[in-house]
Every structure is written in structure tokens, then in C-alpha cells.
PyMOL CGO cylinders between C-alpha atoms (Angstrom):
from pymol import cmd
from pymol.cgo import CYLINDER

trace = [
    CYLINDER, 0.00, 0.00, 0.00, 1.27, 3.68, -1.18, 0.3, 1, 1, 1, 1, 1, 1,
    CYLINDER, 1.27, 3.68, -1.18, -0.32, 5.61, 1.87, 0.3, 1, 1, 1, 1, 1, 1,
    CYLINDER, -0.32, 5.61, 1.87, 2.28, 8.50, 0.65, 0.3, 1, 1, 1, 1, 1, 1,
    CYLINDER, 2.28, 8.50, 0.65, 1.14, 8.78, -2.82, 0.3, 1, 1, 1, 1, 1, 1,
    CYLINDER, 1.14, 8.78, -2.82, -2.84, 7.68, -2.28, 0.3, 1, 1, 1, 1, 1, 1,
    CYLINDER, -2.84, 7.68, -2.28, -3.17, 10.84, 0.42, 0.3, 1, 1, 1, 1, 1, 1,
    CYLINDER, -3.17, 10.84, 0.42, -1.32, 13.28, -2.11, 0.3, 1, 1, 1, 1, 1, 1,
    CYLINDER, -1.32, 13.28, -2.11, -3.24, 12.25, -4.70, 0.3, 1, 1, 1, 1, 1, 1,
    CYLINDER, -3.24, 12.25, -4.70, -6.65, 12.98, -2.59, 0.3, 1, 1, 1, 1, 1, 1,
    CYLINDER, -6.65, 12.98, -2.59, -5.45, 15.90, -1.64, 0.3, 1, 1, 1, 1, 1, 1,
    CYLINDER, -5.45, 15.90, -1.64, -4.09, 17.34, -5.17, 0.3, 1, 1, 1, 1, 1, 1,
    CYLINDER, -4.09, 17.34, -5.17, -7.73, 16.44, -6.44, 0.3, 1, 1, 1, 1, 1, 1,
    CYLINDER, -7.73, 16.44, -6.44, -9.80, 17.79, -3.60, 0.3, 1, 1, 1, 1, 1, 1,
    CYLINDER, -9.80, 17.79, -3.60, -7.79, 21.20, -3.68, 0.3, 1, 1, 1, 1, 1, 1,
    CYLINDER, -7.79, 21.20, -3.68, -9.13, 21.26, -7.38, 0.3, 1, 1, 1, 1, 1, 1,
    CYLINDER, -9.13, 21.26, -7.38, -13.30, 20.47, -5.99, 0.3, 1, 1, 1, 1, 1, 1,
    CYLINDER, -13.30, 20.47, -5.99, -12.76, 17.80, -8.99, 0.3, 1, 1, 1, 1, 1, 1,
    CYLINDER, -12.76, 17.80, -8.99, -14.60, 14.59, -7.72, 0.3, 1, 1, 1, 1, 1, 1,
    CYLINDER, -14.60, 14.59, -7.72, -13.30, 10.89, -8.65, 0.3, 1, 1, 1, 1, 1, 1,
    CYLINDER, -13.30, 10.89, -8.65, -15.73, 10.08, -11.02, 0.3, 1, 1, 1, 1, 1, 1,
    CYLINDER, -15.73, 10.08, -11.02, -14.90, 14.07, -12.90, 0.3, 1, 1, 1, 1, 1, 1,
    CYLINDER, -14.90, 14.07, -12.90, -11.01, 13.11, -12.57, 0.3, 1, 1, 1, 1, 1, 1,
    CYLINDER, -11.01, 13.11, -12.57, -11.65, 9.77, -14.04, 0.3, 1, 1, 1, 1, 1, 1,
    CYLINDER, -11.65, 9.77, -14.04, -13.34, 10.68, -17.32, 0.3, 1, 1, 1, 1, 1, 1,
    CYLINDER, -13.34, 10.68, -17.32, -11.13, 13.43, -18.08, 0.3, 1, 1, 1, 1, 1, 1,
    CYLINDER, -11.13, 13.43, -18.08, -7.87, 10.57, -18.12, 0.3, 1, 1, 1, 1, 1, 1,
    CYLINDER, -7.87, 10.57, -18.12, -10.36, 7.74, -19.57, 0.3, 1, 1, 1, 1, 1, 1,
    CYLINDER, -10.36, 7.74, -19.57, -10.93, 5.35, -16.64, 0.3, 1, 1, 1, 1, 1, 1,
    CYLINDER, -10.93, 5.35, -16.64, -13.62, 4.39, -14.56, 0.3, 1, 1, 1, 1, 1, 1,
    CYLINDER, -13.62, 4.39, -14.56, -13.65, 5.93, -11.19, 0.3, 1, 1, 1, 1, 1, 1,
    CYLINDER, -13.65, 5.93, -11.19, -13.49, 2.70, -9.00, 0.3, 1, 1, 1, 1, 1, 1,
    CYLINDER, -13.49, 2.70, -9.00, -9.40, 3.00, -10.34, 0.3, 1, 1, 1, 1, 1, 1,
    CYLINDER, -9.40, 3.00, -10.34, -9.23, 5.84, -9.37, 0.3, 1, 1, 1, 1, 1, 1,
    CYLINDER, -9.23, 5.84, -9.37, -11.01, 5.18, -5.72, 0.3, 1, 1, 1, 1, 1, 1,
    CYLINDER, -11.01, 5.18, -5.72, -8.46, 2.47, -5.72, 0.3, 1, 1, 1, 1, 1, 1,
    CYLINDER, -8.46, 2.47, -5.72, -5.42, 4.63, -6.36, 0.3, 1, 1, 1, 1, 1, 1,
    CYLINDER, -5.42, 4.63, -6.36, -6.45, 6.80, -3.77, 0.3, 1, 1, 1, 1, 1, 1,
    CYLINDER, -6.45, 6.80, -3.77, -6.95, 3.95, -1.07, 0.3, 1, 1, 1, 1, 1, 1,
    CYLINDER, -6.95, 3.95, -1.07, -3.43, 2.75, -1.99, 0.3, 1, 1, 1, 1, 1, 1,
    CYLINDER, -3.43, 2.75, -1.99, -4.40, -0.63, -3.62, 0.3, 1, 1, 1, 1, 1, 1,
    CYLINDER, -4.40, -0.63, -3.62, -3.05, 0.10, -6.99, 0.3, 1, 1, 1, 1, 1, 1,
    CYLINDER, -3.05, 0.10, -6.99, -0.90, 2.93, -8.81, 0.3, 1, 1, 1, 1, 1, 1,
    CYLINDER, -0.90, 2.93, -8.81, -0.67, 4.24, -12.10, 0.3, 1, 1, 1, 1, 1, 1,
    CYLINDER, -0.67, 4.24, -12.10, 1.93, 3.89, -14.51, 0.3, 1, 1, 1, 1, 1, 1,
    CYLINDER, 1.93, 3.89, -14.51, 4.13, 7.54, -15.40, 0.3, 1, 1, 1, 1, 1, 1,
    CYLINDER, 4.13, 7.54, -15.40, 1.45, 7.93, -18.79, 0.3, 1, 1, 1, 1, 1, 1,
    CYLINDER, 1.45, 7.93, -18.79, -1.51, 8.18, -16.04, 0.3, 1, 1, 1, 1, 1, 1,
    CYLINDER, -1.51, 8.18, -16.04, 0.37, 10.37, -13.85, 0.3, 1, 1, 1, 1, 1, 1,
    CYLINDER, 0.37, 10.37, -13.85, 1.24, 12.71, -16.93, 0.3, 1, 1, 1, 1, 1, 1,
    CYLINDER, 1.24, 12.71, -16.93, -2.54, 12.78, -17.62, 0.3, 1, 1, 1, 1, 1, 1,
    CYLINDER, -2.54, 12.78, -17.62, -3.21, 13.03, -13.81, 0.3, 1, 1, 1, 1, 1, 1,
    CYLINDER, -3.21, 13.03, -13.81, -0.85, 16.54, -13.91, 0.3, 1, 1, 1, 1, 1, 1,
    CYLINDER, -0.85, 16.54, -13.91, -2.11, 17.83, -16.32, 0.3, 1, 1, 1, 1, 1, 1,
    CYLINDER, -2.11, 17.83, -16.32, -5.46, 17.95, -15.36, 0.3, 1, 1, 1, 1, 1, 1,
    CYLINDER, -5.46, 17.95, -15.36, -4.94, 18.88, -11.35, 0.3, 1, 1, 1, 1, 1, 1,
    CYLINDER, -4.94, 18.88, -11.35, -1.84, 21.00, -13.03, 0.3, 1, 1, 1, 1, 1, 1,
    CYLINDER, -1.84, 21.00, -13.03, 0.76, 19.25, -11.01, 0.3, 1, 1, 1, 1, 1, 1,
    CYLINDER, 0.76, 19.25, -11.01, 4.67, 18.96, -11.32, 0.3, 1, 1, 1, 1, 1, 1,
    CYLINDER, 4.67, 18.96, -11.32, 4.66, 15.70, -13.33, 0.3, 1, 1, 1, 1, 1, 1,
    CYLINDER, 4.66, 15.70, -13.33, 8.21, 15.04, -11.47, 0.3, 1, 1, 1, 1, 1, 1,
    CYLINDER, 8.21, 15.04, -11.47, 6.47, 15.97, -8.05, 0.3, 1, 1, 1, 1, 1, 1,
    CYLINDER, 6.47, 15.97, -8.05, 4.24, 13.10, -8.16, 0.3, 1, 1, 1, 1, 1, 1,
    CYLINDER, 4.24, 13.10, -8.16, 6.30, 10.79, -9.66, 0.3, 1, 1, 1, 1, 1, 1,
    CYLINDER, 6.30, 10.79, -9.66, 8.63, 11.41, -6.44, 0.3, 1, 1, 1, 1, 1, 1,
    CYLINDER, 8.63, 11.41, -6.44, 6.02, 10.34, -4.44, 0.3, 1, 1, 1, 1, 1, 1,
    CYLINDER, 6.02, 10.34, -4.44, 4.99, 7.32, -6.83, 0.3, 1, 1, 1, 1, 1, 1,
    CYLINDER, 4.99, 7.32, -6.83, 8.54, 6.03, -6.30, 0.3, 1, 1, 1, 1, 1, 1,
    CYLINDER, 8.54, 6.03, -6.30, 9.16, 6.76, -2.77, 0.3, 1, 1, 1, 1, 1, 1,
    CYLINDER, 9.16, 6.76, -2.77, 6.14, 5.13, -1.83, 0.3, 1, 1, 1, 1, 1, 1,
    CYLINDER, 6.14, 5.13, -1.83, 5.75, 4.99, 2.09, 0.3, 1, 1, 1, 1, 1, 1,
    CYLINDER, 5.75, 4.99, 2.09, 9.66, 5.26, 3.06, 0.3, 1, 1, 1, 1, 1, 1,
    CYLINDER, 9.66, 5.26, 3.06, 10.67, 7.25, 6.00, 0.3, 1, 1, 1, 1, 1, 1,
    CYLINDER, 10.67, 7.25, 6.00, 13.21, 10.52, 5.46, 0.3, 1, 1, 1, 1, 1, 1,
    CYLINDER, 13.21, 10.52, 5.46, 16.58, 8.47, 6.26, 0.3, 1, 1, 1, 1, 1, 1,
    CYLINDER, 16.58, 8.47, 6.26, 19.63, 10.41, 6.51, 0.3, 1, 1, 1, 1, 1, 1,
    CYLINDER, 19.63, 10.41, 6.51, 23.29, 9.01, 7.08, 0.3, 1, 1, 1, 1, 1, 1,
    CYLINDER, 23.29, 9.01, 7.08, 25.94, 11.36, 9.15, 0.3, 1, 1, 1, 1, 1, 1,
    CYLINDER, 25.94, 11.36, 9.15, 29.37, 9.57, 8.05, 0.3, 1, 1, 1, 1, 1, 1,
    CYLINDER, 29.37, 9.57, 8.05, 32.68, 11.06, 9.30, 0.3, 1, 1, 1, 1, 1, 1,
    CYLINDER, 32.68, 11.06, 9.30, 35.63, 9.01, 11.00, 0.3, 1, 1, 1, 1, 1, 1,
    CYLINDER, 35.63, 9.01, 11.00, 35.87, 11.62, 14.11, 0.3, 1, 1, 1, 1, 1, 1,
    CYLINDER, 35.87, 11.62, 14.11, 33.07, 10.94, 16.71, 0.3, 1, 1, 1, 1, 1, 1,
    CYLINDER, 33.07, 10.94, 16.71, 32.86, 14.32, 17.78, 0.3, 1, 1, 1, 1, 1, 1,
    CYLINDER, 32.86, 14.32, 17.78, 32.42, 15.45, 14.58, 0.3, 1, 1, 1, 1, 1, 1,
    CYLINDER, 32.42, 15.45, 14.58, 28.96, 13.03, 14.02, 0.3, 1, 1, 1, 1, 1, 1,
    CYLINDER, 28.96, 13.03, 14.02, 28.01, 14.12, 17.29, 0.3, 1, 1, 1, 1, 1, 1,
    CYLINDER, 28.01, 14.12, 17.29, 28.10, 17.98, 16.61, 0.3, 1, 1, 1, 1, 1, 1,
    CYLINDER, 28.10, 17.98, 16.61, 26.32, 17.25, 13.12, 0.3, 1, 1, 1, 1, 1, 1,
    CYLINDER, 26.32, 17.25, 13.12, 23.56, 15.29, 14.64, 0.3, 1, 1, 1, 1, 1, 1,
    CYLINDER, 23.56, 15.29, 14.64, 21.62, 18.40, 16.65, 0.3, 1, 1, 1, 1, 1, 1,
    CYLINDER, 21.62, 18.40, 16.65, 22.16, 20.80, 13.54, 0.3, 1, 1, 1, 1, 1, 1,
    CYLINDER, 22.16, 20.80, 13.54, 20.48, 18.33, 10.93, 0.3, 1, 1, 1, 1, 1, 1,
    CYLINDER, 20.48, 18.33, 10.93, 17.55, 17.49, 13.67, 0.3, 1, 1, 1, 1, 1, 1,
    CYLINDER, 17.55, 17.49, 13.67, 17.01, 20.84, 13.63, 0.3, 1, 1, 1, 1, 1, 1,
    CYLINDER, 17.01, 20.84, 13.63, 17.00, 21.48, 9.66, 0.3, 1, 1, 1, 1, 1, 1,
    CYLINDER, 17.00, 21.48, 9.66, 14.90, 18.19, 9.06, 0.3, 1, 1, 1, 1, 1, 1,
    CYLINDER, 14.90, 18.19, 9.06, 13.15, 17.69, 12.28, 0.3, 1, 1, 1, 1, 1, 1,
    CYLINDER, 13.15, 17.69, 12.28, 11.07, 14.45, 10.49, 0.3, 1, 1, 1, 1, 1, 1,
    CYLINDER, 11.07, 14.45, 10.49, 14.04, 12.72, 9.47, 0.3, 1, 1, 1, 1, 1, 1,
    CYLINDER, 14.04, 12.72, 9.47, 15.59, 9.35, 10.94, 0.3, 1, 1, 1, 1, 1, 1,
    CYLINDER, 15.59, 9.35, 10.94, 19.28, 10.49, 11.12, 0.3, 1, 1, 1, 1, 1, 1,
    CYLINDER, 19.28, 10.49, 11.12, 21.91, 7.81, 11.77, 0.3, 1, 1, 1, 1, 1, 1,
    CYLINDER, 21.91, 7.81, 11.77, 26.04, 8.42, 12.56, 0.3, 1, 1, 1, 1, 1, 1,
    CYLINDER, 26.04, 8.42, 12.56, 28.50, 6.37, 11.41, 0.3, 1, 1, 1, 1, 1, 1,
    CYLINDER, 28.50, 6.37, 11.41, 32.26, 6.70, 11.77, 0.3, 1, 1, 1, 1, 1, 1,
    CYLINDER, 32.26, 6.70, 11.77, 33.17, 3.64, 9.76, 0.3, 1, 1, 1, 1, 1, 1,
    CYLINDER, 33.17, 3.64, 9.76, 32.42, 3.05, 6.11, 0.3, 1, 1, 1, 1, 1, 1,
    CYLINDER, 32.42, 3.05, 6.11, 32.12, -0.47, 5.25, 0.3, 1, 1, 1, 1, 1, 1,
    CYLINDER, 32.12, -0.47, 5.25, 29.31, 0.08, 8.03, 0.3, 1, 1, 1, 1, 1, 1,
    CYLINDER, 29.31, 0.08, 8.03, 27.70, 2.69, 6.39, 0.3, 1, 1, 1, 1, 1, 1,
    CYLINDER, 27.70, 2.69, 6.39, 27.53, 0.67, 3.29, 0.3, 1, 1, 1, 1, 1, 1,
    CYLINDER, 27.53, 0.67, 3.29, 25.97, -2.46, 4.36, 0.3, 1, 1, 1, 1, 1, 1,
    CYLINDER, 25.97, -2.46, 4.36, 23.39, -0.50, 6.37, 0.3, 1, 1, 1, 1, 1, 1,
    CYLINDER, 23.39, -0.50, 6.37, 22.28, 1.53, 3.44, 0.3, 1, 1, 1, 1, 1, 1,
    CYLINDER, 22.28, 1.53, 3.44, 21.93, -1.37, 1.56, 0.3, 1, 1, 1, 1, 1, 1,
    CYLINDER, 21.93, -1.37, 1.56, 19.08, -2.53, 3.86, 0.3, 1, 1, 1, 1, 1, 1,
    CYLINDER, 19.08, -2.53, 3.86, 17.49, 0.73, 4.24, 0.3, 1, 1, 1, 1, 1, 1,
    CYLINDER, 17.49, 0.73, 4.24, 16.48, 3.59, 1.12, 0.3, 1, 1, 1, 1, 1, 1,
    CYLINDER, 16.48, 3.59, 1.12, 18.58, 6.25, 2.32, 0.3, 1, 1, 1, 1, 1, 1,
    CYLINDER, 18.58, 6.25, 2.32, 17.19, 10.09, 1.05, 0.3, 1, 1, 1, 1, 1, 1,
    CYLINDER, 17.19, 10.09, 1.05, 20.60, 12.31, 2.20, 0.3, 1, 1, 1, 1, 1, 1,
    CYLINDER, 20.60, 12.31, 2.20, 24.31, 10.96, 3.25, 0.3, 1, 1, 1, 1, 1, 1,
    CYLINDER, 24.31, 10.96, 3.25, 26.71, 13.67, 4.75, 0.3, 1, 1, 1, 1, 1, 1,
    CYLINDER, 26.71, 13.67, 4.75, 29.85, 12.24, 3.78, 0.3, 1, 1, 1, 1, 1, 1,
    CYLINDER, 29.85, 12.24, 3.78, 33.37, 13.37, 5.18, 0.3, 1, 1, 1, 1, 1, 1,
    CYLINDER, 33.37, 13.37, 5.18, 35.53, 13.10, 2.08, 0.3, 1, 1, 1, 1, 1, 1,
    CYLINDER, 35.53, 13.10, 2.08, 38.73, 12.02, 4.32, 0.3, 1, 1, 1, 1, 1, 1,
    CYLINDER, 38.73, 12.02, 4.32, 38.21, 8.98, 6.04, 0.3, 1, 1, 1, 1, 1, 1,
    CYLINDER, 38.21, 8.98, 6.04, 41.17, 7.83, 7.46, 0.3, 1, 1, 1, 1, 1, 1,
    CYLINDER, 41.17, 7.83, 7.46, 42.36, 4.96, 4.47, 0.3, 1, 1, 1, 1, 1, 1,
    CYLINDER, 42.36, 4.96, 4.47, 39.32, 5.70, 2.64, 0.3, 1, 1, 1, 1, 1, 1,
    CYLINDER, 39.32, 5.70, 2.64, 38.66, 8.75, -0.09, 0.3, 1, 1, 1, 1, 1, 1,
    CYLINDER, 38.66, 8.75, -0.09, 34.70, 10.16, 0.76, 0.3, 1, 1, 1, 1, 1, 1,
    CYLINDER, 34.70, 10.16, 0.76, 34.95, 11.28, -3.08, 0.3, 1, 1, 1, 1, 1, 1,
    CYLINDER, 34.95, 11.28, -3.08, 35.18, 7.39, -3.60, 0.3, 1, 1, 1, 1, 1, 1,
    CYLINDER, 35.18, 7.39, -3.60, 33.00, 5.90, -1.20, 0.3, 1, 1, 1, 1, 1, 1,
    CYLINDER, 33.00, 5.90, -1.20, 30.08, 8.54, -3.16, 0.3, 1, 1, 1, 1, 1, 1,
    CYLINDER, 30.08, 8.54, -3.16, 29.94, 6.56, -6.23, 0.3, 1, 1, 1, 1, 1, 1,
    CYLINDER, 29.94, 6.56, -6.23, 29.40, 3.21, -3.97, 0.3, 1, 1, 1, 1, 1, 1,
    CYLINDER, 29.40, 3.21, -3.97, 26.33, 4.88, -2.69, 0.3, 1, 1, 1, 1, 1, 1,
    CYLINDER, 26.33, 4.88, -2.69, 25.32, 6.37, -5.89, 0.3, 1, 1, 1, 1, 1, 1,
    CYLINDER, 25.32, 6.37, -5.89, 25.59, 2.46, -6.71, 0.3, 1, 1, 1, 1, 1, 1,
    CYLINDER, 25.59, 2.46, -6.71, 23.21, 1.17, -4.53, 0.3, 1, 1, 1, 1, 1, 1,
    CYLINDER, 23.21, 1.17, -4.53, 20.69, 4.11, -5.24, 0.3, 1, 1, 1, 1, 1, 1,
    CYLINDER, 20.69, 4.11, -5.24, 21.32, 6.37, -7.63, 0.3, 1, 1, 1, 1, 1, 1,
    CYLINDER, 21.32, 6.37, -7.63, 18.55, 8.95, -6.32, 0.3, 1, 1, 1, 1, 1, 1,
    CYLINDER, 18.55, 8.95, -6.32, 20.41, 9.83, -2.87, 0.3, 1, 1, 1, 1, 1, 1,
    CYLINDER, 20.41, 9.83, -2.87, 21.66, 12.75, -2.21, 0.3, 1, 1, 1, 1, 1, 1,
    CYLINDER, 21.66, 12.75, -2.21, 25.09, 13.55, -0.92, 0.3, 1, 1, 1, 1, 1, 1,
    CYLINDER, 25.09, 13.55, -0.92, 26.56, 16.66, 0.78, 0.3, 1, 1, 1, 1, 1, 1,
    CYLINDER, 26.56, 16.66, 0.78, 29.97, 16.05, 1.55, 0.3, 1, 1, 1, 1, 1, 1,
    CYLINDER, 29.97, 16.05, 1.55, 31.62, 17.81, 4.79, 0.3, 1, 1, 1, 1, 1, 1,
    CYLINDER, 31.62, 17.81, 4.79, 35.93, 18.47, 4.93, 0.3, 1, 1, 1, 1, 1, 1,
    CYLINDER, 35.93, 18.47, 4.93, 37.87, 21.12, 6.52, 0.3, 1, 1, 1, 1, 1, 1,
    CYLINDER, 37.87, 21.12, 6.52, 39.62, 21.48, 3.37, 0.3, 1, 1, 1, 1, 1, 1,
    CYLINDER, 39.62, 21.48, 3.37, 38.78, 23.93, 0.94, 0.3, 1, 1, 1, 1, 1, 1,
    CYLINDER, 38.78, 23.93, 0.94, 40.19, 22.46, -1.92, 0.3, 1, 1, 1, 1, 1, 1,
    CYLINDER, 40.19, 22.46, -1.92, 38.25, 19.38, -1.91, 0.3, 1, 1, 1, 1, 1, 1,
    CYLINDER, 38.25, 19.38, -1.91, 35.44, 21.96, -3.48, 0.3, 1, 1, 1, 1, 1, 1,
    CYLINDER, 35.44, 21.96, -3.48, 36.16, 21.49, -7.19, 0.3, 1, 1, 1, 1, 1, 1,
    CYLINDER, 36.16, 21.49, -7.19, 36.81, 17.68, -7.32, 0.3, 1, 1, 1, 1, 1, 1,
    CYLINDER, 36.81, 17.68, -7.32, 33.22, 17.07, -5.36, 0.3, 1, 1, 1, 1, 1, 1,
    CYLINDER, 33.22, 17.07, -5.36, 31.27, 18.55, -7.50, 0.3, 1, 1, 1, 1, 1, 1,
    CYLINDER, 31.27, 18.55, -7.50, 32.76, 15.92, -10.32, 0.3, 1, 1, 1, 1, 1, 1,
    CYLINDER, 32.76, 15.92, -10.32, 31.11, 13.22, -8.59, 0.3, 1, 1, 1, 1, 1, 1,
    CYLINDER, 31.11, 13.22, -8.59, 27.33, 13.47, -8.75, 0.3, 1, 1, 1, 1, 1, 1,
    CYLINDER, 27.33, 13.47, -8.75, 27.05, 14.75, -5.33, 0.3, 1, 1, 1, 1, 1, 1,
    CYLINDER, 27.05, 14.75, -5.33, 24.31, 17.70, -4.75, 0.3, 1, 1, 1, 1, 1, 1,
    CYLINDER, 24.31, 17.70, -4.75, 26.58, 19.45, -2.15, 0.3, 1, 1, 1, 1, 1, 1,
    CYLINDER, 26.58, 19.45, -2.15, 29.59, 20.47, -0.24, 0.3, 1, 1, 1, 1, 1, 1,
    CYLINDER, 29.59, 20.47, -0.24, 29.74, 22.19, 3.41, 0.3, 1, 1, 1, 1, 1, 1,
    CYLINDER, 29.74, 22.19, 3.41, 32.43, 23.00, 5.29, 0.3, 1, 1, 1, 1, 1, 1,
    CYLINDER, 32.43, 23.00, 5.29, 32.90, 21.59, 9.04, 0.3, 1, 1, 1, 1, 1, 1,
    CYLINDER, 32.90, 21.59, 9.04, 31.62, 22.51, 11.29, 0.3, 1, 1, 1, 1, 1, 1,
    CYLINDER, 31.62, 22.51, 11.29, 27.60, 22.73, 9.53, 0.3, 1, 1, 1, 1, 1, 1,
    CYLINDER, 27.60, 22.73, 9.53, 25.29, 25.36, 10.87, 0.3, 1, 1, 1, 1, 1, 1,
    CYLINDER, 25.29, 25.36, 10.87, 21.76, 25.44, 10.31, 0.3, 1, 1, 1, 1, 1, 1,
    CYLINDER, 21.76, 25.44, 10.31, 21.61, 28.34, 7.83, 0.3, 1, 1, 1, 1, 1, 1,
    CYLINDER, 21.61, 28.34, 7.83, 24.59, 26.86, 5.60, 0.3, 1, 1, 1, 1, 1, 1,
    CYLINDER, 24.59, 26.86, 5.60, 22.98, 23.43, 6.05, 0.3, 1, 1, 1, 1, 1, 1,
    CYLINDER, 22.98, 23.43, 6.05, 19.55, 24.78, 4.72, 0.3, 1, 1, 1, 1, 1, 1,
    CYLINDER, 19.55, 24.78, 4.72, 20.58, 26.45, 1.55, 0.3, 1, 1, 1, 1, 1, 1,
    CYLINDER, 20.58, 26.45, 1.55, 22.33, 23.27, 0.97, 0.3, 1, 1, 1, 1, 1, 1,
    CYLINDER, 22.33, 23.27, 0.97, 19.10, 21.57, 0.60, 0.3, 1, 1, 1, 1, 1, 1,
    CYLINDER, 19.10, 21.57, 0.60, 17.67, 23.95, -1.23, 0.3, 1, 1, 1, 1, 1, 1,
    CYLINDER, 17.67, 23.95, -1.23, 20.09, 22.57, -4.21, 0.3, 1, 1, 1, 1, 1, 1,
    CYLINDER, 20.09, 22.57, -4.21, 19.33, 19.20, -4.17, 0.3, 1, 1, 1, 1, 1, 1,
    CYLINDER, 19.33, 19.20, -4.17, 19.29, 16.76, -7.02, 0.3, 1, 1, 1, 1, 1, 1,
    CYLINDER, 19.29, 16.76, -7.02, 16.02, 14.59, -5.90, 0.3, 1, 1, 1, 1, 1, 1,
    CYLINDER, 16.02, 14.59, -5.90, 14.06, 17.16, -2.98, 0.3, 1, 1, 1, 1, 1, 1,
    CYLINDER, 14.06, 17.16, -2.98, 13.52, 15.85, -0.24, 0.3, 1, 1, 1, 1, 1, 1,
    CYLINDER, 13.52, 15.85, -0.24, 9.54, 15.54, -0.36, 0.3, 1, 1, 1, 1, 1, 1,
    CYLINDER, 9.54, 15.54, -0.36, 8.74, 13.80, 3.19, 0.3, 1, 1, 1, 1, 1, 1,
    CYLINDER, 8.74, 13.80, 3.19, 10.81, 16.10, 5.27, 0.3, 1, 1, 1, 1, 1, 1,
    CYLINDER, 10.81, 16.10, 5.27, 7.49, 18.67, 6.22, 0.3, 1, 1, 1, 1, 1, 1,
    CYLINDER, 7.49, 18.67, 6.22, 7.93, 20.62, 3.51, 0.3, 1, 1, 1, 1, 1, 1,
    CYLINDER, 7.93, 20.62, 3.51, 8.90, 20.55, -0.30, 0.3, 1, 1, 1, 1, 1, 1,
    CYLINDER, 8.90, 20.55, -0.30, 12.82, 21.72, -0.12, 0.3, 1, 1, 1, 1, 1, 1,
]
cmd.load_cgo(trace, "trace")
């Protein structure tokens, strides 16, 4: 079940005072799919969602977002080999994305496994990890989904140019505040559409 995308879809609709049955002959369907889309038993495939925008005049890409997302959780991954340095980055990216699941890591291989077992929206990545290059380690992630977002965090300056070479949507310097943090997110590749408001 799509709760996500069933509610948004209600919602989209009702904003428009179009009723199931109006939204269904307008796309061509009978409105007990479209009941059914909105309950979360079944979805529509990217044609009916172009149709679907057009008529509740809708970013096609917004919805799709939420098509593919379905009911996952806002999961984001704090990964830097100093402690103190996860620690400090925790508070400030509660505070940006209050609604997220935030996990610290300080070692890699760690990091990997676990976001193979969980969809993972935004990774902070330090780009020097002890033995292991952050610049690296991004396309492993980018591997496992290609639709997460990374920021990476250094101390070093120079690090700027080669990051952006790597499909990453940011770069912040250490230590993050909450103001550089949120026009980070503002620059996203994929926005972050579960975190309480469209970034």
C-alpha cells in the first residue's frame, strides 16, 4: 500500500473540488481505479500520472517522487571518521529536518551495508576517512541508489572542485550550521519531499 502517494493524490484532487468520477473521465478510466489509487491498492503507470498533472496542473516530477518513494521514511546518514564530529552534526540536521531518521557512522564499510538494507534520502559524507577517499566511497552509494543525495563535509577547501565531479548535490564546510545546512538543501538533485515541507 502507497499511503504516501494515495493521500497526495486525494489531496491534489480535492484542492481542485474535482470529484473521482470528474477526474476519471477526463484521463479515460472508470472511477473505481481511481477510488483504488487513492486507497493505496493500486498505482498508475508515469502515462496516467502525466494525464493526472495535467489535469490537477501538477509537477509531473512531483508526483512521480512520491509514486517512487512510496511509504519510506526521510533516512539520513551522518558519516565522518571523528566521533565528535557526528556528534556535533547530529543536533544541527535534527534541527534542519526535524522528520528525518538520522543515523552516525564513523566507519564506512558500516555505512555501506546499512544503506543497503534501508532507502537512504541524504548521506553527509566526510571526504577524508582515514584509508578511505569520501569522493570514492560517493559513487558506492550512488551504486546502490542512484537517487540519494550527498553533501559532503571536509575542513579542506580544496576538496570543493573535485566534489562537485562526482554526482554529489553538495559540499559544506565543518563545522555545519543550520543556515549553511539549509541552503544546501535547497540545491538538491532529488528534494527531499517527506521532510514537512517541499525543499
Amino acid at each position: 500500500m502507497n499511503k504516501n502517494f494515495a493521500e497526495t493524490l486525494k489531496r491534489l484532487r480535492t484542492l481542485k473540488s474535482i470529484s473521482q468520477r470528474e477526474l476519471a473521465e477526463k484521463i479515460f478510466l472508470t472511477r473505481s481505479t481511481v477510488a483504488k489509487w487513492e486507497n493505496g491498492y493500486n498505482l498508475p503507470d508515469t502515462f496516467m500520472i502525466e494525464r493526472i498533472c495535467k489535469i490537477l496542473n501538477v509537477n509531473e516530477q512531483y508526483l512521480i517522487k512520491i509514486l517512487l518513494d512510496g511509504d519510506d521514511e526521510l533516512n539520513v546518514i551522518i558519516l565522518d571518521d571523528r566521533k565528535i564530529v557526528v556528534q556535533g552534526s547530529l543536533s544541527v540536521v535534527e534541527e534542519v529536518l526535524p522528520n528525518a531518521n538520522i543515523f552516525g557512522f564513523t566507519r564506512p564499510s558500516e555505512t555501506i551495508e546499512f544503506a543497503k538494507k534501508k532507502k537512504i534520502s541524504l548521506i553527509f559524507l566526510d571526504i577524508e576517512l582515514g584509508k578511505t577517499n569520501g569522493l570514492d566511497l560517493c559513487k558506492n552509494f550512488l551504486e546502490i541508489n542512484p537517487q540519494t543525495n550527498i553533501i559532503f563535509l571536509t575542513a579542506y577547501v580544496e576538496y570543493s572542485f573535485e566534489a562537485w565531479s562526482t554526482g554529489a548535490s553538495g559540499y559544506l564546510l565543518k563545522p555545519i550550521t543550520a543556515e549553511n545546512l539549509r541552503a544546501q538543501l535547497k540545491n538538491l538533485r532529488y528534494p527531499l519531499i517527506n521532510a514537512g515541507e517541499i525543499l
